[in-house]
KEKE-3310 file (N, C-alpha, C; in steps of 0.2 Angstrom, whole numbers, plus 5000, padded with zeros to 4 digits):
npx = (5004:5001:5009:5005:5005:5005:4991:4984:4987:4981:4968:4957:4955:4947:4937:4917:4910:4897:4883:4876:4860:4850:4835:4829:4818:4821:4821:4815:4825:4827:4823:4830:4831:4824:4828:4828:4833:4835:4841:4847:4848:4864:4868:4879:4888:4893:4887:4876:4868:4863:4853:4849:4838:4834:4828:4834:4836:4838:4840:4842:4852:4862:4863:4871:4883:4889:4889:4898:4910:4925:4920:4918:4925:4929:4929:4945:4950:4964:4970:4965:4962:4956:4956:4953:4938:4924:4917:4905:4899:4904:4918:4934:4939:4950:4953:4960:4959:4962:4960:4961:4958:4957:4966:4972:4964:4961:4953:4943:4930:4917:4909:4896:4887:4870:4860:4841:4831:4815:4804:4809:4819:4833:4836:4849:4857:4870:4879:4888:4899:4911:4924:4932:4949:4960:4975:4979:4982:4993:5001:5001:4991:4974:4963:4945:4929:4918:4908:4894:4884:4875:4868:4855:4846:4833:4820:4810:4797:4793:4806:4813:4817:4826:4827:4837:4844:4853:4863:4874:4883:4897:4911:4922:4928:4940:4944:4936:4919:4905:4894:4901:4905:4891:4886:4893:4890:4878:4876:4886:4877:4866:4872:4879:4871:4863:4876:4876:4867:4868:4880:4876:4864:4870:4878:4868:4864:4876:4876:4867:4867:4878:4871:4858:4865:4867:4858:4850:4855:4853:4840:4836:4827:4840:4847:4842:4842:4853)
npy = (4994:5011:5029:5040:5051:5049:5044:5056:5065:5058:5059:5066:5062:5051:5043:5035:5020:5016:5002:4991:4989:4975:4970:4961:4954:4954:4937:4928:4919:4913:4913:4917:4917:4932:4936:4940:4934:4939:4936:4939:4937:4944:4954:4947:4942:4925:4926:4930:4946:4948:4952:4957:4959:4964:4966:4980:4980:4995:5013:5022:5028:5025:5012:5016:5023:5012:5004:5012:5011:5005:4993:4985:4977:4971:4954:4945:4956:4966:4978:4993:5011:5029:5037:5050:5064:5066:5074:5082:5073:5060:5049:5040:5026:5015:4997:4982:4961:4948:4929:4911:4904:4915:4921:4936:4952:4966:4983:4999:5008:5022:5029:5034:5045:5047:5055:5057:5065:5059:5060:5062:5055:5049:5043:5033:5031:5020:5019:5010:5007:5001:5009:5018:5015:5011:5016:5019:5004:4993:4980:4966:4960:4955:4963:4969:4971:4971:4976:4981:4991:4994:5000:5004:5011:5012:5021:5013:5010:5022:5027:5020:5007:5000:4996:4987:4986:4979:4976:4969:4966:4956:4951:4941:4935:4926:4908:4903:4895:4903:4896:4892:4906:4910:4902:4905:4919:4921:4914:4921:4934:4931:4928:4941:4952:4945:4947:4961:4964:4961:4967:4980:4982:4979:4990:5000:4997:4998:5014:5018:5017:5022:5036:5036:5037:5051:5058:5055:5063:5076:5078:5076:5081:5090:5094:5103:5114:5122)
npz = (5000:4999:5003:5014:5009:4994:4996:4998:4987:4977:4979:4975:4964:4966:4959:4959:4956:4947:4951:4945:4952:4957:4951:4957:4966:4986:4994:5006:5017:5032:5049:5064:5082:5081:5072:5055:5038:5022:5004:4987:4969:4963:4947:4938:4946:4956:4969:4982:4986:5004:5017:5031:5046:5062:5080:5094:5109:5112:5111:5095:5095:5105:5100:5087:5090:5097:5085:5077:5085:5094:5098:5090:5077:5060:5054:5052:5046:5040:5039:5039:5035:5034:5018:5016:5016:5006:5008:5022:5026:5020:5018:5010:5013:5014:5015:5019:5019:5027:5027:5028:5018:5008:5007:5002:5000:4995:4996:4991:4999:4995:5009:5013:5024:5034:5044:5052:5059:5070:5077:5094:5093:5083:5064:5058:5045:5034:5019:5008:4996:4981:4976:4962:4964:4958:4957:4970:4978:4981:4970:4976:4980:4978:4970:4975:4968:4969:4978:4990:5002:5017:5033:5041:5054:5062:5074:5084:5095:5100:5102:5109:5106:5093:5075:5069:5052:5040:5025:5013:5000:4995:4982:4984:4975:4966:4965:4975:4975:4973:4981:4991:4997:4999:5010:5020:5021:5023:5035:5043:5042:5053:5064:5066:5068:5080:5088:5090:5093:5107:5111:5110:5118:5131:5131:5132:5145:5151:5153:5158:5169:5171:5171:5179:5196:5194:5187:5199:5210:5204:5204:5219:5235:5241:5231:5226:5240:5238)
capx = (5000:5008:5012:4998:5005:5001:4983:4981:4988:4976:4963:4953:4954:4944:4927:4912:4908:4890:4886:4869:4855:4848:4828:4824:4815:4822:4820:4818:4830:4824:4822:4833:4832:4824:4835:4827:4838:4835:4844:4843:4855:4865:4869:4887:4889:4890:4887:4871:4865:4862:4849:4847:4835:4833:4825:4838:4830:4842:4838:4846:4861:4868:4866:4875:4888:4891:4893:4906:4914:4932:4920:4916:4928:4927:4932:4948:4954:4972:4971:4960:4963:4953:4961:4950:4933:4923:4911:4906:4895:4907:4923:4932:4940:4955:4952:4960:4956:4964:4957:4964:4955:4954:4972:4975:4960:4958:4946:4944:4924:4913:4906:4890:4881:4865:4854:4835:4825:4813:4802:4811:4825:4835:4836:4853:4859:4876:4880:4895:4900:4917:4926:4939:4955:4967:4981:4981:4981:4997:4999:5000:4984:4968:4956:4937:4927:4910:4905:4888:4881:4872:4865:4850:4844:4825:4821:4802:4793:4792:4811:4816:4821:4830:4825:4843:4842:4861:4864:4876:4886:4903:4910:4927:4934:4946:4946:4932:4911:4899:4892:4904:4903:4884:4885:4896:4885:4872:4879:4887:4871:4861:4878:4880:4865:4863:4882:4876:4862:4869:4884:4871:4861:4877:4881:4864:4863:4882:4874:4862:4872:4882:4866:4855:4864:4869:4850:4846:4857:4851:4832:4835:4830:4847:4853:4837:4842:4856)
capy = (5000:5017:5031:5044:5058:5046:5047:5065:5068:5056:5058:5070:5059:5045:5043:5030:5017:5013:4996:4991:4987:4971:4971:4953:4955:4951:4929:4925:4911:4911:4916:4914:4921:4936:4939:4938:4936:4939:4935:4941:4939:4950:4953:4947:4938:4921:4930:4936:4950:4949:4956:4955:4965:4962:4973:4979:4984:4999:5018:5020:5032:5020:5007:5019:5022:5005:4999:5014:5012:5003:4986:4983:4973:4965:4946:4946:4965:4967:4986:4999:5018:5033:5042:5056:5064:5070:5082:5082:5066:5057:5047:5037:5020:5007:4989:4975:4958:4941:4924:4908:4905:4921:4924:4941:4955:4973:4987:5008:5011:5028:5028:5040:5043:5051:5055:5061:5065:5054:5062:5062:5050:5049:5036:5032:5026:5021:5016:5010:5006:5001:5017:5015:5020:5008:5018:5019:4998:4988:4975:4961:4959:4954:4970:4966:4977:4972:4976:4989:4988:4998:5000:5007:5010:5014:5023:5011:5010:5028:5027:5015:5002:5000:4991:4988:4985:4977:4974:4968:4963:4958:4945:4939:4933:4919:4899:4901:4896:4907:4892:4893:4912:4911:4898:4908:4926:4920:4914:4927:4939:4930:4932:4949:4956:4944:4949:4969:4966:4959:4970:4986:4980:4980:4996:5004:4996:5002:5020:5019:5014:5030:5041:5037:5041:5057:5060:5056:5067:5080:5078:5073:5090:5093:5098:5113:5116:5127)
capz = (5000:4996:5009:5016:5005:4988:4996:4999:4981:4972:4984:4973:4956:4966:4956:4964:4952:4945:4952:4945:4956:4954:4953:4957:4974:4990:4996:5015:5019:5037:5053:5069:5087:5080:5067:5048:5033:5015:5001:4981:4966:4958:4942:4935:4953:4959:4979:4981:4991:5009:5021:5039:5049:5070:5083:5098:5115:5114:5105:5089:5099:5108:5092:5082:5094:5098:5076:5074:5091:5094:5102:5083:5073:5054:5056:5046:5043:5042:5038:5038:5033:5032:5014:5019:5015:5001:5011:5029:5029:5018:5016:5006:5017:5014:5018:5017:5022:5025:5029:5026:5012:5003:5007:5003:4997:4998:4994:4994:5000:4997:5015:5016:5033:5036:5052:5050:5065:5068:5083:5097:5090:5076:5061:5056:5036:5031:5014:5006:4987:4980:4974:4958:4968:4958:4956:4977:4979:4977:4965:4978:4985:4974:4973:4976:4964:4968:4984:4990:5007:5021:5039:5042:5058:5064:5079:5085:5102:5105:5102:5115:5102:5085:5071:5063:5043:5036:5019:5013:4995:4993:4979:4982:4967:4966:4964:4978:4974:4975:4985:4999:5001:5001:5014:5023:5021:5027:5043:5046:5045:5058:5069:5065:5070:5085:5091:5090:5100:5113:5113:5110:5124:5136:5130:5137:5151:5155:5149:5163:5177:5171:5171:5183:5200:5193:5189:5208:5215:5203:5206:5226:5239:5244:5227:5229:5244:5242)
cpx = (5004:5006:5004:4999:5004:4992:4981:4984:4981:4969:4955:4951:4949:4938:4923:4912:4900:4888:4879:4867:4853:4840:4823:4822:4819:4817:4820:4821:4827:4824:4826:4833:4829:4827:4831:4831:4834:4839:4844:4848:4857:4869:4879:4889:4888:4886:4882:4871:4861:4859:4846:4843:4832:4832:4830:4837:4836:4839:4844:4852:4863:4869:4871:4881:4892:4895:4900:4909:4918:4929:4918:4921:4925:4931:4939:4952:4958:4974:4965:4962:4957:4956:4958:4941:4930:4918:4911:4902:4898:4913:4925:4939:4945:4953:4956:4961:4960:4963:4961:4964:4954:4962:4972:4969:4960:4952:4945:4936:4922:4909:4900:4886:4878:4861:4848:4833:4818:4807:4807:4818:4828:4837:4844:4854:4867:4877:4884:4894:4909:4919:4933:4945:4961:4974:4985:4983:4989:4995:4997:4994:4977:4961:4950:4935:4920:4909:4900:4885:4877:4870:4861:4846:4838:4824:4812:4800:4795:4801:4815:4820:4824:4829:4833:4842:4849:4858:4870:4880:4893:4907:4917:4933:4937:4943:4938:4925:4908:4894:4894:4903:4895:4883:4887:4892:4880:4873:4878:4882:4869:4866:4879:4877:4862:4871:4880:4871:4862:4877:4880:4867:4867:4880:4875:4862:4868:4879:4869:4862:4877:4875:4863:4858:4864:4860:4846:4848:4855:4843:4832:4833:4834:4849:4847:4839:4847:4856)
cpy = (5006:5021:5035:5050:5055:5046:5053:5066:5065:5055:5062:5066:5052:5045:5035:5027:5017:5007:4995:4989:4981:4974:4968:4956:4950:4943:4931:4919:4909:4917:4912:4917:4929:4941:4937:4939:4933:4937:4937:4941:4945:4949:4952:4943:4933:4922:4933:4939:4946:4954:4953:4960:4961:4968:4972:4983:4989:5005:5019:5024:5029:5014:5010:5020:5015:5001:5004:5016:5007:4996:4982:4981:4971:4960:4946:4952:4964:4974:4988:5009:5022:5037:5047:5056:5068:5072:5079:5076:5060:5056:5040:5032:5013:5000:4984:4970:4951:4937:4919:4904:4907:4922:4932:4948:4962:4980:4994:5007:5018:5026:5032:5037:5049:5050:5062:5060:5063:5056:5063:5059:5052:5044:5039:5029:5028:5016:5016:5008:5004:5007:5013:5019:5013:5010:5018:5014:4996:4983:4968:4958:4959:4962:4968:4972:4976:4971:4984:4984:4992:4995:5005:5006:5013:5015:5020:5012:5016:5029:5024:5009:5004:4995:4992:4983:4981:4975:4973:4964:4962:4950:4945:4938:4927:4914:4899:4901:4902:4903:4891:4898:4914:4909:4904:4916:4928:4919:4919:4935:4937:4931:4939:4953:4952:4944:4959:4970:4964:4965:4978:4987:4983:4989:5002:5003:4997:5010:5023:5018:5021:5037:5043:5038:5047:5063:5059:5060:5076:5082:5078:5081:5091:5097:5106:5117:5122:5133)
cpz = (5000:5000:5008:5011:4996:4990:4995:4990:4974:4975:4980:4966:4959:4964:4958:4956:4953:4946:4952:4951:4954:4958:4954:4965:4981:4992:5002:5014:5025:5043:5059:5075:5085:5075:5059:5043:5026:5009:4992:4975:4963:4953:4940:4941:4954:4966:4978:4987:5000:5013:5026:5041:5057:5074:5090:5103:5118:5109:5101:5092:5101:5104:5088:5084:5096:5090:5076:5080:5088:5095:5096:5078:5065:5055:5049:5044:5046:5042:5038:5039:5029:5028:5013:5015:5010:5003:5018:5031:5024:5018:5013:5014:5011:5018:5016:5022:5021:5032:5025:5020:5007:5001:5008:4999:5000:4992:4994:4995:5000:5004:5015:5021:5033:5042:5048:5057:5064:5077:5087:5097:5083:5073:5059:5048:5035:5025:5013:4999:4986:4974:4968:4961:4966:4958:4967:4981:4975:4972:4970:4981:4979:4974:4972:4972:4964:4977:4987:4995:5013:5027:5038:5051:5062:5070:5081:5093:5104:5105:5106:5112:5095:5083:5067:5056:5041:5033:5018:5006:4994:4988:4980:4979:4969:4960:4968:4972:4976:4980:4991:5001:5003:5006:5020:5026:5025:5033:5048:5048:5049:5062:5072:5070:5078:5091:5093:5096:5108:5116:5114:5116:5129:5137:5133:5142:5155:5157:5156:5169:5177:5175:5177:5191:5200:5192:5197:5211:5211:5205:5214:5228:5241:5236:5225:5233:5244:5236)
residu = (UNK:UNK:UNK:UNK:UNK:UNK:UNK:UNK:UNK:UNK:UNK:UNK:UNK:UNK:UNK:UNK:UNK:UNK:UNK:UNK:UNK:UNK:UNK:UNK:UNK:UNK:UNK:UNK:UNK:UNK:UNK:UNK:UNK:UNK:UNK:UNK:UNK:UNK:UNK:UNK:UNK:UNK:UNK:UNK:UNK:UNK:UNK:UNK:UNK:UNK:UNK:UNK:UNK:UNK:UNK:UNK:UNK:UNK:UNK:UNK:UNK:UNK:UNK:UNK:UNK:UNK:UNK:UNK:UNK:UNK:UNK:UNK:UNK:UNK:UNK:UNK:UNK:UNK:UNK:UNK:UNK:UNK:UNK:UNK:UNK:UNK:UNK:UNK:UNK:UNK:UNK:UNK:UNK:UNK:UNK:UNK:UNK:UNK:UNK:UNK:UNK:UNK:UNK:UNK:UNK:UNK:UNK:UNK:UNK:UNK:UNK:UNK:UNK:UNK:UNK:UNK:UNK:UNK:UNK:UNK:UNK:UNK:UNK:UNK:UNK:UNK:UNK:UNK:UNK:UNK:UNK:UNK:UNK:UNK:UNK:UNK:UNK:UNK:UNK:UNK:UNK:UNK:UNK:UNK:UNK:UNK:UNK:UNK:UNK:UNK:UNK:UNK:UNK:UNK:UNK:UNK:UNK:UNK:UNK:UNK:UNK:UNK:UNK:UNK:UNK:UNK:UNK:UNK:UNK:UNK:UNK:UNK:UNK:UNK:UNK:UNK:UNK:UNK:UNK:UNK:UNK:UNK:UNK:UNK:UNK:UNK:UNK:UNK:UNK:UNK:UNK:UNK:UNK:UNK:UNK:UNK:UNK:UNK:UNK:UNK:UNK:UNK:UNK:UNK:UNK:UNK:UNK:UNK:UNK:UNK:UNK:UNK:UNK:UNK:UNK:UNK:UNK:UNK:UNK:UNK:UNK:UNK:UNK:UNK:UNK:UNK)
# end
């Protein structure tokens, strides 16, 4: 991978790719603990699309804080590099990823992230896409060229809970099936989403354990009293 000042120099020539949509309608695969996953092909791919969605008896700030906190890992990432941002709710992301299998893959993503208010709560959306940033990618490592994904996250019960949305596309390449990584895919989104919600949960319920003496001693009549 090449230094930080090759990013900042090419950093402005990076343009998003066009990565059709496919129009076949999402499949249910199943249902696990709360967890429903989708499925759907896409076009030019043995890998199809992925889509999980699960309800997290947490409000959507301490979910959103908890995906792009430090307790969140990708299984596999050997790097990761912000090569900066193309406006205030976007940037563009270095990845690369090895598994014993895959050996050796990396990646540049457009990252966009939005928040809408949502009554008293806010919904969160974060998309990704694969960005053409070849000139910024060694030769030795496989570049994935087909990958488009997102978080969405819904603010329900009066804002109490979160509906989280993952999607998810990314194709590989190699020697390997489209049969192993589907296997694999899918898995991994029922994990995914029942990993978040347990980690999400912990996280409001630390959040609360912060909060609430400090709101007794604020509410108590001594702290009127003087």
């Amino acid at each position: 991978m090449k230094t930080n000042n090759r990013y900042v120099s090419l950093g402005i020539t990076i343009v998003a790719l066009a990565v059709p949509v496919s129009v076949l309608a999402w499949e249910e695969h199943g249902e696990d603990e709360g967890v429903t996953v989708h499925t759907r092909p896409v076009e030019g791919s043995d890998v199809p699309a992925v889509r999980a969605t699960g309800v997290i008896d947490a409000e959507t700030e301490t979910v959103w804080e908890y995906i792009t906190g430090p307790e969140v890992r990708v299984k596999g990432l050997r790097q990761k590099v912000v090569l900066g941002k193309c406006n205030s709710s976007c940037e563009y992301i270095y990845m690369r990823l090895g598994h014993p299998l895959i050996t050796d893959r990396h990646y540049v993503v457009k990252v966009d992230t939005h928040t809408e208010p949502r009554g008293e709560a806010i919904q969160y959306t974060r998309k990704w896409a694969h960005t053409d940033a070849r000139a910024l990618l060694d030769n030795d490592a496989m570049t994935v060229s087909k990958i488009r994904g997102s978080w969405k996250l819904e603010p329900i019960d009066g804002g109490s809970k979160t509906r989280l949305i993952y999607t998810n596309h990314i194709d590989m390449g190699g020697n390997l099936t489209g049969y192993f990584f589907r296997r694999g895919f899918i898995s991994k989104a029922y994990e995914l989403i029942q990993e978040l919600r347990e980690g999400a949960t912990e996280a409001r319920a630390d959040r609360r354990d912060e909060i609430e003496p400090i709101a007794r001693r604020l509410t108590s009549p001594s702290s009127h009293a003087r």
